[in-house]
C-alpha positions as protocol buffer text, in pm:
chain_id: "A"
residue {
  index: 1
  type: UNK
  ca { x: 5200 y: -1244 z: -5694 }
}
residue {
  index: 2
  type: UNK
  ca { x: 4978 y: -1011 z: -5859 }
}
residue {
  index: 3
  type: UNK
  ca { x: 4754 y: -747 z: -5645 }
}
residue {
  index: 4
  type: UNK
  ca { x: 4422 y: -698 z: -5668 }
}
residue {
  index: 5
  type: UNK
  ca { x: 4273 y: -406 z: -5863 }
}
residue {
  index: 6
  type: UNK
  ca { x: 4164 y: -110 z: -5619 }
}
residue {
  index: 7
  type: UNK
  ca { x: 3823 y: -127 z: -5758 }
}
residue {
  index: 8
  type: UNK
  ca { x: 3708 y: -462 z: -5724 }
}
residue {
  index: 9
  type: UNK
  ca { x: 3896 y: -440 z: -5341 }
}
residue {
  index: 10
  type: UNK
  ca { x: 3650 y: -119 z: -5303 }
}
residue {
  index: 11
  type: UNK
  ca { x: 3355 y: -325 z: -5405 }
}
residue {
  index: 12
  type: UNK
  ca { x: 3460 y: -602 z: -5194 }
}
residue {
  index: 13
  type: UNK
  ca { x: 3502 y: -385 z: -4894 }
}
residue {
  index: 14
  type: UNK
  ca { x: 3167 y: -210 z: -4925 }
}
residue {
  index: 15
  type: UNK
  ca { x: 2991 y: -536 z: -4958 }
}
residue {
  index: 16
  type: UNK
  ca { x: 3142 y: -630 z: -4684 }
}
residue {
  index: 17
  type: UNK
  ca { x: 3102 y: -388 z: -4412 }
}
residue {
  index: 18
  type: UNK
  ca { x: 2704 y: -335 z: -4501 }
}
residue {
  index: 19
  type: UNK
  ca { x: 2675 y: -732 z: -4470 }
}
residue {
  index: 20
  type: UNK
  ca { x: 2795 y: -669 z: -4098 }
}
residue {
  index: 21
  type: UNK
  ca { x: 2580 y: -398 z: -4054 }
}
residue {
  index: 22
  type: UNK
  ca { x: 2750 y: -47 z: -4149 }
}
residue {
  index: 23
  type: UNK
  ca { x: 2759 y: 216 z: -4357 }
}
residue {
  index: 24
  type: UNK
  ca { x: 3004 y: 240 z: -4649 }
}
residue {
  index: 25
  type: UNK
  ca { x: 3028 y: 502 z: -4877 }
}
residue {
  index: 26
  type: UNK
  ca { x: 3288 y: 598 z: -5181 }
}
residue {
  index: 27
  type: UNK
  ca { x: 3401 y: 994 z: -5102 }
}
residue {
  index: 28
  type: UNK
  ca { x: 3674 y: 967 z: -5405 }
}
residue {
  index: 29
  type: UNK
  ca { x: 3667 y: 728 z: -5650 }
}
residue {
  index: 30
  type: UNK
  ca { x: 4074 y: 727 z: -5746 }
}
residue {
  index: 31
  type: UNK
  ca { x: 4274 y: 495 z: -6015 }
}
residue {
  index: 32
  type: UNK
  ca { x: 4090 y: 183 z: -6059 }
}
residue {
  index: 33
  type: UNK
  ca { x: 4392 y: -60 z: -6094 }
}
residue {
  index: 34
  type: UNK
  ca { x: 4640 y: 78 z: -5867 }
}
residue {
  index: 35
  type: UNK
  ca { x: 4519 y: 408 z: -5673 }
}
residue {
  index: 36
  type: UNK
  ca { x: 4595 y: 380 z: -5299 }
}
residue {
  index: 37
  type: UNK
  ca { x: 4317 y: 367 z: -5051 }
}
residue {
  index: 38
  type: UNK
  ca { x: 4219 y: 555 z: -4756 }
}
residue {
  index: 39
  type: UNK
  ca { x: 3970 y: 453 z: -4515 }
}
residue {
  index: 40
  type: UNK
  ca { x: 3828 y: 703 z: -4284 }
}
residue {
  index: 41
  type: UNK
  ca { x: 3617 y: 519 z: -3952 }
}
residue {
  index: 42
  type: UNK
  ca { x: 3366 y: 765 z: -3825 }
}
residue {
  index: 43
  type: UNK
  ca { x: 3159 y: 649 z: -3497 }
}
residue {
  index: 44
  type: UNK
  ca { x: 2925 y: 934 z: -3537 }
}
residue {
  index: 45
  type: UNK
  ca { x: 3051 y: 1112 z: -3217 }
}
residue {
  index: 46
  type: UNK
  ca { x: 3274 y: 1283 z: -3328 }
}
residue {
  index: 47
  type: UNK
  ca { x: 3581 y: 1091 z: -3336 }
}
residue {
  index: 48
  type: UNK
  ca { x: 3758 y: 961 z: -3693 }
}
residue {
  index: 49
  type: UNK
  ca { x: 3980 y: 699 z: -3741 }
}
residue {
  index: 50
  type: UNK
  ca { x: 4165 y: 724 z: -4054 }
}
residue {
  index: 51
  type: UNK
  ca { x: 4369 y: 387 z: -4210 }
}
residue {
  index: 52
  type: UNK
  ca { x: 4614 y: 444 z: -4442 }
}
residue {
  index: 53
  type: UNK
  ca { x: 4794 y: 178 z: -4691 }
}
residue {
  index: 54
  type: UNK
  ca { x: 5084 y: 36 z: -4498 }
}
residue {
  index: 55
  type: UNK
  ca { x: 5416 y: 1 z: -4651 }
}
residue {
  index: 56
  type: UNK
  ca { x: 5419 y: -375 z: -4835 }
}
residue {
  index: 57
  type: UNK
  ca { x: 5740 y: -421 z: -5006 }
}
residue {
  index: 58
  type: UNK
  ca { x: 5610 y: -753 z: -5196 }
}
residue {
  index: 59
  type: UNK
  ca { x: 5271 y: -610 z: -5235 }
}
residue {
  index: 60
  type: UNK
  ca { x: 5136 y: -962 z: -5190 }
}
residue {
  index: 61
  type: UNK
  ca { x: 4859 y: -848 z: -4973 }
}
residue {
  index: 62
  type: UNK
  ca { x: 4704 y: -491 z: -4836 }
}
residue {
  index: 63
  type: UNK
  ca { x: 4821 y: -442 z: -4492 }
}
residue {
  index: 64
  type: UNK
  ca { x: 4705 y: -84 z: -4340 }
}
residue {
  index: 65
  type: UNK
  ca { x: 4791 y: 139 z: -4022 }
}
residue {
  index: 66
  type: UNK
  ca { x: 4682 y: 464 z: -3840 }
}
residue {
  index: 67
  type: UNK
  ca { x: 4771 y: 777 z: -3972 }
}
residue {
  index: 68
  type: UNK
  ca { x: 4781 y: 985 z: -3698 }
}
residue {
  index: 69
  type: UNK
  ca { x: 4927 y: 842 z: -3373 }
}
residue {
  index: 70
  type: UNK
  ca { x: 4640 y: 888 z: -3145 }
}
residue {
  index: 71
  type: UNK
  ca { x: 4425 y: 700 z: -3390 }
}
residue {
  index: 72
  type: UNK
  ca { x: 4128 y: 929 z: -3316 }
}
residue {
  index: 73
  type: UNK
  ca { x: 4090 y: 1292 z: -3462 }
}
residue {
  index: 74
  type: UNK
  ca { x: 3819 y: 1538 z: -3578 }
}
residue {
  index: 75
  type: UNK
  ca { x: 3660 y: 1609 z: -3893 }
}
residue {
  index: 76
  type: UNK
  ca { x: 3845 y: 1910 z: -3983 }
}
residue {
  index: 77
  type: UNK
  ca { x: 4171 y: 1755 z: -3941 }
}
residue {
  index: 78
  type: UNK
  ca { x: 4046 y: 1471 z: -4170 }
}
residue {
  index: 79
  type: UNK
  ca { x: 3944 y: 1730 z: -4447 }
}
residue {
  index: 80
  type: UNK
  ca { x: 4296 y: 1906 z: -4378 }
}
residue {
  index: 81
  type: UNK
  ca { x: 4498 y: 1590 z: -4466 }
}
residue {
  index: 82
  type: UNK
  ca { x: 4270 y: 1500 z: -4754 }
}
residue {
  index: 83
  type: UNK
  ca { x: 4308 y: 1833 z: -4949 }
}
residue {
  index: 84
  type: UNK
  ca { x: 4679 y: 1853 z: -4901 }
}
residue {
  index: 85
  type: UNK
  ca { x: 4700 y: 1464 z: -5021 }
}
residue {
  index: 86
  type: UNK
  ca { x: 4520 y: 1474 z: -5350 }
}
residue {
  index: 87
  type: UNK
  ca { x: 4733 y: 1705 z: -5479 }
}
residue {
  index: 88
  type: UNK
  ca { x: 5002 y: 1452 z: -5404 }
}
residue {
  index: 89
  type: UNK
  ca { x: 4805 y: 1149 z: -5552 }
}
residue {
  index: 90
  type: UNK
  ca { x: 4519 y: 1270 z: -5739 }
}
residue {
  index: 91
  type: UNK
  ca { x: 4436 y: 890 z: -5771 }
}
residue {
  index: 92
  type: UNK
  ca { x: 4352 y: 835 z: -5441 }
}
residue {
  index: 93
  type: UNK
  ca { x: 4016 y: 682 z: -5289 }
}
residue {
  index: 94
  type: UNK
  ca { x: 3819 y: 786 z: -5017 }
}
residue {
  index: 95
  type: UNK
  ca { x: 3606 y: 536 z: -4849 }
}
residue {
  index: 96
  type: UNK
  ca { x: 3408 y: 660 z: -4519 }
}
residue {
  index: 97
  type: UNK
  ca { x: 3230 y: 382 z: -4318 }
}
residue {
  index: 98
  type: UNK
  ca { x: 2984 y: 507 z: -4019 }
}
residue {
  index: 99
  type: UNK
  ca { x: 3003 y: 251 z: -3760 }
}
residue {
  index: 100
  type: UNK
  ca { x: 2945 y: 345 z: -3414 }
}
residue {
  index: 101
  type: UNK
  ca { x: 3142 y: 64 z: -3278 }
}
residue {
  index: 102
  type: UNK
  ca { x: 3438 y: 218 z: -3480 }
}
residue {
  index: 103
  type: UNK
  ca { x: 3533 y: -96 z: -3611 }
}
residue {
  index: 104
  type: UNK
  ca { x: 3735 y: -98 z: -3964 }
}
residue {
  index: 105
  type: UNK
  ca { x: 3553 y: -385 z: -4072 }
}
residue {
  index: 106
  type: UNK
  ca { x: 3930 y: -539 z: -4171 }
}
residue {
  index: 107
  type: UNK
  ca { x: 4073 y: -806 z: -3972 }
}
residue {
  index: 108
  type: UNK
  ca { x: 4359 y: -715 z: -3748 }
}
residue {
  index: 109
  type: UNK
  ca { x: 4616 y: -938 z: -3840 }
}
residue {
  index: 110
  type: UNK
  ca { x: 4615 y: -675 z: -4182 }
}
residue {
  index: 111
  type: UNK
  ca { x: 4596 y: -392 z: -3959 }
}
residue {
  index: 112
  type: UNK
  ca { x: 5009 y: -300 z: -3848 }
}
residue {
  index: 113
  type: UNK
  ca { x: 5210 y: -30 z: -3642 }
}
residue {
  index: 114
  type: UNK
  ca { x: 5304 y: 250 z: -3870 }
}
């Protein structure tokens, strides 16, 4: 089964977490048919959640998990992990959602243990 493009995901995603009331924002546009994407939760108290793209080995779907174990971490530690990643994957995307409920906007049967 083919995957979706990681743009028109993006723009699927976006539409969908300001139709249920947050704030979505592209911080790094990456590859547009196959760069991986990172979504970083920030509840606007300080706290970020950070979902990475979970190992898939039949790619038939995006599944996604934590990145750090405690789930929660600051700002710093999010810029940290970004700047030593893109020069790993220069392709990568960045998508920050403010929500101060925290939630990922992504239902939870996608969302696995790392």
């Amino acid at each position: 089964m083919a995957r979706i493009k990681s743009s028109i995901w993006v723009d699927a995603y976006l539409r969908r977490v300001q139709f249920n009331g947050g704030f979505a924002a592209i911080l790094k546009k990456g590859d547009p048919d196959a760069g991986a994407i990172y979504i970083e939760i920030d509840n606007m108290q300080g706290q970020i959640k950070l979902l990475k793209p979970a190992f898939n080995p039949d790619f038939s779907e995006r599944k996604w998990c934590y990145q750090f174990e405690d789930e929660r971490i600051s700002r710093l530690e999010v810029i940290e992990f970004f700047e030593k990643e893109k020069r790993l994957d220069p392709d990568l995307w960045v998508i920050n959602i403010e929500d101060k409920s925290g939630q990922p906007h992504i239902d939870s049967d996608f969302i696995v243990k790392a």
